[in-house]
C-alpha positions in Angstrom: 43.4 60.6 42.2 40.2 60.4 44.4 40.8 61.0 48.2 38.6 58.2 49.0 40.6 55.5 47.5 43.6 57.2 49.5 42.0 56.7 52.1 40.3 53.3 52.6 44.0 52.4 51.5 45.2 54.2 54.4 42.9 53.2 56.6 43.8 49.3 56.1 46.9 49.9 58.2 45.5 52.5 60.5 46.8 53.1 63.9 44.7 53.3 67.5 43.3 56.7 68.3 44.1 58.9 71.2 42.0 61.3 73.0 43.9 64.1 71.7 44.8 64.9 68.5 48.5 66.6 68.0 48.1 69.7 65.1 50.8 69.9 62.4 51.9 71.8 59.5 53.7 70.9 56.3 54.6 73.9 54.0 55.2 72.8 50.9 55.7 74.9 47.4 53.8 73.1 44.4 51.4 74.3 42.4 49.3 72.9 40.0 48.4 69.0 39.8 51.5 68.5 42.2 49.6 70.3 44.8 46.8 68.9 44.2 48.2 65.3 44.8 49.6 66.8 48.1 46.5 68.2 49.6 44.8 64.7 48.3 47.7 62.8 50.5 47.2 65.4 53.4 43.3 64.9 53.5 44.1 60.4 53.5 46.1 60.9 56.2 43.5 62.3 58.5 40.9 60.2 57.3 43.3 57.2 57.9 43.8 58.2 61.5 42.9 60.8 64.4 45.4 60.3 66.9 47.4 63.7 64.5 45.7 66.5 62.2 47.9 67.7 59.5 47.6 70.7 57.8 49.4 71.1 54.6 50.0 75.3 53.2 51.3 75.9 49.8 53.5 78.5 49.8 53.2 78.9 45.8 57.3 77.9 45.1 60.4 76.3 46.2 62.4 79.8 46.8 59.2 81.6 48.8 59.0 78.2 51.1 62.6 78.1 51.9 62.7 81.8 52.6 59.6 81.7 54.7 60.4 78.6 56.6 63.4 80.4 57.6 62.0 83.5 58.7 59.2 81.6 60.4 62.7 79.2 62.4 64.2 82.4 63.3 60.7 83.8 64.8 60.1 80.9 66.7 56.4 80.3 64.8 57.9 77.8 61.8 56.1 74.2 61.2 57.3 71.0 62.0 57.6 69.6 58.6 59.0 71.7 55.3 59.3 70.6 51.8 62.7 72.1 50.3 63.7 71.6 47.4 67.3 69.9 46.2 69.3 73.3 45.4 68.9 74.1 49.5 70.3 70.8 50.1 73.8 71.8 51.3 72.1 75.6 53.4 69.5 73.5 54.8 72.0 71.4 56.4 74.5 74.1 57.8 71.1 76.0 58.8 70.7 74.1 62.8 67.2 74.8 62.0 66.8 70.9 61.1 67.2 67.9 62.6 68.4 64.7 60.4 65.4 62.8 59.6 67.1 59.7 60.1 68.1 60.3 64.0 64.5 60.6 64.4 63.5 57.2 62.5 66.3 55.5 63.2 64.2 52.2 62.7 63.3 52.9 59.1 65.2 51.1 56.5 66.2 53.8 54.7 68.5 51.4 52.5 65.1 50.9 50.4 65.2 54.2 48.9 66.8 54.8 45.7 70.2 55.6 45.4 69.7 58.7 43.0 67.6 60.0 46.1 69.7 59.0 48.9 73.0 60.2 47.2 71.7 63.4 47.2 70.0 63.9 50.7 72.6 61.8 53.1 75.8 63.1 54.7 79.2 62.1 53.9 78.4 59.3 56.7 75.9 57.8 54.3 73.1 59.7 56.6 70.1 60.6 55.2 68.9 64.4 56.5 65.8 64.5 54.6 63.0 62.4 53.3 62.8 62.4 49.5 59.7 63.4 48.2 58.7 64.8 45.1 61.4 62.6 42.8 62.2 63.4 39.5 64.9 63.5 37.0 65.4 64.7 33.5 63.4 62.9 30.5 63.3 63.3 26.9 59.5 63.9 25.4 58.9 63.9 21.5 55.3 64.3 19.9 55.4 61.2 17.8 52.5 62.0 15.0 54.7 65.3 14.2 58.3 63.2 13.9 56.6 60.7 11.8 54.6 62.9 10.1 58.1 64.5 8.5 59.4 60.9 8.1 61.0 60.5 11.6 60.3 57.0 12.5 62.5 56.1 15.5 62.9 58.5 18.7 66.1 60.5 18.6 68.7 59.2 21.5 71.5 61.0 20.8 72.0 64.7 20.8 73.1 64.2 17.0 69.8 62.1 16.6 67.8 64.8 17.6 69.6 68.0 15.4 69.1 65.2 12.4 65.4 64.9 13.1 65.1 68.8 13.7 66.5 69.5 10.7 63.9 66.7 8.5 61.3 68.7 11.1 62.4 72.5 9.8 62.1 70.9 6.3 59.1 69.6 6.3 57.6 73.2 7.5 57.8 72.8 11.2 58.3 76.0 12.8 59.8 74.8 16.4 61.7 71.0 16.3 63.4 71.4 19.6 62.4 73.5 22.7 64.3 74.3 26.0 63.9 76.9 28.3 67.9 76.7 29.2 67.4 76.5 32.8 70.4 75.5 35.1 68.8 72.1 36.0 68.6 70.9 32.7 71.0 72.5 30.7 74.1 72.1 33.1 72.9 70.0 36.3 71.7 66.9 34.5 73.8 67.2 31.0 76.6 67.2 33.6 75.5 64.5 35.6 74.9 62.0 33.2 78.1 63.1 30.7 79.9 62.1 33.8 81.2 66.3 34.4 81.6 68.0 37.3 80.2 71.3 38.0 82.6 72.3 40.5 85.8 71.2 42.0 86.3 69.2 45.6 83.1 66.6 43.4 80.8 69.4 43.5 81.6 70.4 46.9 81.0 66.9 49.0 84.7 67.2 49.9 84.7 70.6 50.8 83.6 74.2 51.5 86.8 75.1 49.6 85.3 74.5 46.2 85.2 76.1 42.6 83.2 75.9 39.8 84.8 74.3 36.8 81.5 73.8 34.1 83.1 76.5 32.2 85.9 74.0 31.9 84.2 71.0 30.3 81.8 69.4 27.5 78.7 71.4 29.3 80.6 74.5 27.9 80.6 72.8 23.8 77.1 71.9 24.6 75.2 75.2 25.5 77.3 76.8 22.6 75.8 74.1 20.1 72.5 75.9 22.0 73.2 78.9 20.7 74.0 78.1 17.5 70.8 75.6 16.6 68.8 78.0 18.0 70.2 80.4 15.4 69.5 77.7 12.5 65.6 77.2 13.5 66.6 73.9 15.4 65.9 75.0 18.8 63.6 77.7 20.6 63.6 78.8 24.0 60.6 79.4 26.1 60.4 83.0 25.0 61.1 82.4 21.3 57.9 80.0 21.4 54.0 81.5 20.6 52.9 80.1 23.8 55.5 81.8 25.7 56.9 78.9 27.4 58.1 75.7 26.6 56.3 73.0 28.1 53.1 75.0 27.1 54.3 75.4 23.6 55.3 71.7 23.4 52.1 70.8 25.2 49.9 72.7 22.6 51.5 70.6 19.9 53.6 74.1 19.1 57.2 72.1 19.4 57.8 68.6 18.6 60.9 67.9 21.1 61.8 69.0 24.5 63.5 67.9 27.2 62.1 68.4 30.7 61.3 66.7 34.3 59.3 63.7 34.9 57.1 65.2 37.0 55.7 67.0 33.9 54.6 64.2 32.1 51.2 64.2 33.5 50.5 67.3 32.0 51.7 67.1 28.7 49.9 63.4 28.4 46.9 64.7 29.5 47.2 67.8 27.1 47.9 65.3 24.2 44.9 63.1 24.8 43.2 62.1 21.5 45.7 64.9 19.4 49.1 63.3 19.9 51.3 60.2 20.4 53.5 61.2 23.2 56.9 59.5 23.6 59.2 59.4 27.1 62.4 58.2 27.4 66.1 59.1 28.5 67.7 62.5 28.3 69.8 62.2 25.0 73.7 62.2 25.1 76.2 62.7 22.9 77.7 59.8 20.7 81.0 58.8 22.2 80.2 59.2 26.1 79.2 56.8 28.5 76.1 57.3 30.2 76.2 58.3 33.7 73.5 58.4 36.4 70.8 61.8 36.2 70.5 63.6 39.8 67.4 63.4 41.5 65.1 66.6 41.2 62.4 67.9 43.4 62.0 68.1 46.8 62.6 66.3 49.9 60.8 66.9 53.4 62.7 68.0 56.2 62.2 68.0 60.3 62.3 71.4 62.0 64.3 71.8 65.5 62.2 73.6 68.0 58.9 71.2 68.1 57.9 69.1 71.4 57.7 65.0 71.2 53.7 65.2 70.2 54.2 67.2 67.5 57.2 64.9 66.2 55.6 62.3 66.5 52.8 63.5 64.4 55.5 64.9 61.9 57.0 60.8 62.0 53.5 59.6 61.7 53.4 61.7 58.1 56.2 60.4 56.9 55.5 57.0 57.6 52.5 57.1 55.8 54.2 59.2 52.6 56.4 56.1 52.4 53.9 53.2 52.1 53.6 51.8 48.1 50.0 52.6 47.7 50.8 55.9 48.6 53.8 56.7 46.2 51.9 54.6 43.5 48.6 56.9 43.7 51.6 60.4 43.6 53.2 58.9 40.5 49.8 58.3 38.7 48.6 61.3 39.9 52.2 63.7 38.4 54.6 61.6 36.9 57.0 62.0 39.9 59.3 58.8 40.3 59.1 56.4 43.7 62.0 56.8 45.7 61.5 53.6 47.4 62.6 50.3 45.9 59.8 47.6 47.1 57.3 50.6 44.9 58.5 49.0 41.6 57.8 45.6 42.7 54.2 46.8 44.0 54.0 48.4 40.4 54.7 45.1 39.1 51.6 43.0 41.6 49.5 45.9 40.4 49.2 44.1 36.7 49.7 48.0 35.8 53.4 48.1 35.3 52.7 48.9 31.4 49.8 51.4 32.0 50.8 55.2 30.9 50.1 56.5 34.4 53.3 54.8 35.4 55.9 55.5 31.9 58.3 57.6 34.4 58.7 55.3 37.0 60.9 52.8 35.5 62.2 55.0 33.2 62.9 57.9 35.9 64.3 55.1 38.7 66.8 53.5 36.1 68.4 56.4 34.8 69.2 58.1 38.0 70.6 54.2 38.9 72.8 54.6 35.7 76.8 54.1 37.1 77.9 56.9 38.9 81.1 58.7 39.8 81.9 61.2 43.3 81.4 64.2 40.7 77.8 62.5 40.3 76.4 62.1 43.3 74.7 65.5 44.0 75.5 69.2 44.3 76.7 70.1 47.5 77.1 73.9 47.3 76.2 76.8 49.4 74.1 79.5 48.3 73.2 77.2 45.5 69.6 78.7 44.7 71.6 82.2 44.0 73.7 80.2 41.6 71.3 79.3 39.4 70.0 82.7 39.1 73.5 84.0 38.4 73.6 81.0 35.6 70.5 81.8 33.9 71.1 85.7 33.9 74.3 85.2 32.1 73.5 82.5 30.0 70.3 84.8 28.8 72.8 87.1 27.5 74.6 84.7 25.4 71.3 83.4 23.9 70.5 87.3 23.7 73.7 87.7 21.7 75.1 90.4 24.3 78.3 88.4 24.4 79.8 85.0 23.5 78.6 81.9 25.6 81.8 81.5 26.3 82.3 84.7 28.5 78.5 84.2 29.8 79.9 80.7 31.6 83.5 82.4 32.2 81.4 85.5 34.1 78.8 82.7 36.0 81.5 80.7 37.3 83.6 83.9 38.7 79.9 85.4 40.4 79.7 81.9 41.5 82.7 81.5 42.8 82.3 84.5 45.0 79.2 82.8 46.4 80.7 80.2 47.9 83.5 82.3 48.9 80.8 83.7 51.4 79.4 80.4 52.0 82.8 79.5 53.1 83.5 82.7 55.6 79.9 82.4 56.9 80.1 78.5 57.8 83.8 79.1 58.6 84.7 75.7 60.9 81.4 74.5 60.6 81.4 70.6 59.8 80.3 69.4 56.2 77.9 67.2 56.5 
């Protein structure tokens, strides 16, 4: 993506100038070709226009920008606009350290956004608290010219698809059919979602601060065992078990022949298979049997900090407003495989004559499975201390994969550590209104 097509794009629909220019900041915590695509929509934006002067500070994750943004609120020296990702969702909004992006553009016809991204972001009141960003959701990737080359002909969509084909794979000699790296988004978040499970009572906490999780309960539970037990037969390989030590890297390198993992890696991995590999993208797999349910959005949204005056909010609005125009979610797809998260993008896609071109394979896909029907234990994860969570899930989990104890008692011992979580969510936010 060059800067300079950003911005004579930008600059088509650019506003008057005023003497003085209001200074921002946006933190944001990409690396990689994602931040790349940021600091290129940073640098269009103040070519576009010099009535505001954004300056946009990687903060090197999701976790490090959250906890810094907060330190930053609570020492009176945080920016205006923050980037958090969607396990802060239901902390962010309990924080008072942000104001609804809605009440702010209340003009804005934030109907047009996707309903996988507005689910996720809005209040009980259908209000949405933060601009999504960053979309993306949970694909299935396969290296074509290794399937076929051990007689696989058609792309696995089942879960029993894909064991068959691993097997025909391990057969045929190859030493890693199916890689994972068994985090808590893909594993349980997304399997959940679109198996139509709920992670935790009270629809994963939207009714309530008085929920409990309940993944140890359902399918999720069969489904990281069958983990465990094709990773045992050859079938599957975690990040670790892999030569490239992780495994988007080993599937990248042509090392694994399957893997499920985010759109907003399929830049990457179609770059890295350029003239080696046929790369395939399509749904996360499910199990025969079950009806397919919507995926949740992943990411990052961007959220409005209290404690700014009207120039610098208006600057912050100005941003936003420019983040939201086609061209400029068009050239952020190309550019990392993200999905829109408006619906007029699709229909720009569409005018473009490049609705087929590679550069857009996740948008469709991306913005039609997060559509899939969904159900109130769907709709997001509204749960405090969230980010915690998902450590708690991946330490335990580790230890069933390790064979330290049964997976079983892994989930049984995540859900009673999580549990006590939002136990002090609870007391913390005691009487505080759910949003």
């Amino acid at each position: 993506m060059k800067i300079s097509i950003l911005a004579a794009a930008a600059a088509l629909t650019a506003g008057a100038c005023s003497a003085q220019a209001a200074n921002i900041e946006f933190w944001y915590g990409n690396t990689g070709v994602v931040e790349t695509a940021i600091q290129d929509q940073c640098a269009a934006f103040n070519a576009a226009q010099s009535e505001h002067h954004i300056t946009c500070v990687g903060q090197g994750s999701y976790e490090v920008s959250m906890q810094k943004a907060i330190a930053a609120f609570r020492a009176k020296n945080h920016p205006v606009l923050i980037q958090f990702f969607d396990a802060g969702t239901l902390d962010l909004m309990l924080s008072d350290a942000v104001v609804p992006v809605q009440d702010e553009l209340p003009d804005v016809k934030w109907d047009n956004y996707i309903t996988g991204a507005r689910a996720y972001y809005e209040t009980s009141g259908g209000k949405l608290f933060a601009q999504p960003y960053n979309a993306s959701t949970l694909l299935f990737y396969t290296n074509r010219t290794e399937l076929e080359k051990a007689g696989i002909t058609k792309t696995p969509e089942t879960w029993e698809g894909i064991i068959e084909a691993a097997r025909k794979l391990k057969a045929a000699g190859h030493a890693c059919p199916f890689t994972t790296d068994g985090d808590t988004w893909r594993v349980l978040e997304q399997f959940s979602a679109r198996h139509g499970l709920p992670i935790a009572s009270k629809h994963n906490g939207y009714d309530g601060l008085d929920a409990e999780y309940v993944f140890n309960t359902t399918f999720a539970a069969k489904h990281l065992q069958n983990l465990v037990d094709w990773r045992k037969e050859g079938l599957v390989k975690l990040g670790s078990d892999t030569k490239a030590g992780n495994f988007t890297a080993a599937f990248n390198a042509g090392e694994c022949a399957m893997m499920e993992n985010s759109s907003g890696s399929y830049t990457a991995s179609a770059k890295a298979f350029e003239g080696k590999f046929e790369l395939t993208v399509s749904l996360a797999p499910m199990y025969q049997g079950h009806e397919r349910h919507n995926t949740f959005v992943g990411g990052a949204s961007i959220y409005i900090m209290k404690g700014h005056d009207k120039a610098e909010i208006e600057g912050a609005k100005a941003f936003l407003d420019f983040l939201r125009r086609p061209e400029q979610q068009m050239a952020f797809t190309a550019a990392t495989g993200y999905v829109p998260v408006t619906n007029d993008v699709m229909e720009a896609i569409e005018k473009s004559g490049e609705a087929s071109s590679p550069k857009y394979a996740t948008a469709a896909l991306g913005i039609g499975s997060m559509n899939e029907p969904r159900t109130p234990d769907t709709r997001g994860i509204r749960l405090g201390f969230y980010v915690q969570f998902r450590q708690i899930f991946m330490e335990e989990t580790q230890k069933a994969f390790a064979g330290e104890k049964t997976m079983q008692a892994a989930l049984d011992s995540a859900k009673k550590r999580g549990d006590e979580l939002l136990r002090r969510f609870g007391q913390t936010y005691k009487g505080a209104k759910l949003h």
